[in-house]
Phi, psi and omega in degrees: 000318218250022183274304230271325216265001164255013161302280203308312210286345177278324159286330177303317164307336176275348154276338208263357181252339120291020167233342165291347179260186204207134177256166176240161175203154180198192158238130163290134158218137186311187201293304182314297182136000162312123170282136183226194199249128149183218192233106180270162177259160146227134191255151174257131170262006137236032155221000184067062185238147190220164167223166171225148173206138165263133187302174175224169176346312172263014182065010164304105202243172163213174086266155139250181185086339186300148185268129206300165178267119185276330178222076177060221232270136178235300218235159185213120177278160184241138139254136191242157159285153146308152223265128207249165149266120172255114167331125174108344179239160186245352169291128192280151178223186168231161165266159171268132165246337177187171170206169175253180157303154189271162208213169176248181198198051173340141175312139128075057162221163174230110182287132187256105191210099163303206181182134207230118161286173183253323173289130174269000000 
């Protein structure tokens, strides 16, 4: 009994910390509107703070965890290239291929924001 009731109390901060956040899900699609396979960004417009998720089989991307926006719109999804070496250098970099609009992300909510390259 008493294992379970300090289970909940040591867990509750790790729910009450996934309902402060917001998840994002979307679909990738070439320039035509083909859905494809590659690598999105989700960027935070007010800490630069960035993530990544690769698509799946149906171009289907997710995150979670994003910290909700308070006063409307915070994040902008990226389709980035694979990560290239510019000669002379060891740092790998990506190109921007497309993005979407910056979009908001409500507590405990899941924003559905495709994303498009503009570029083939």
């Amino acid at each position: 009994m008493y294992r379970l009731a300090l289970t909940l109390v040591l867990a509750t901060p790790a729910f009450a910390a996934l309902a402060d956040t917001c998840s994002v899900a979307g679909t990738a699609y070439d320039s035509t509107g083909k859905p494809i396979r590659a690598v999105v960004r989700l960027i935070d417009l007010q800490t630069q703070q960035a993530a990544f998720s690769a698509t799946n089989e149906h171009a289907a991307f997710a995150f979670s965890g994003a910290l909700p926006g308070a006063n409307g719109e915070r994040y902008r999804l990226d389709v980035v290239s694979a990560p290239t070496v510019v000669t002379g250098s060891r740092i790998a970099t990506r190109s921007i291929l497309g993005m979407s609009d910056s979009f908001a992300c409500g507590t405990g909510q899941l924003a559905h924001q495709d994303v498009r390259t503009q570029v083939d």
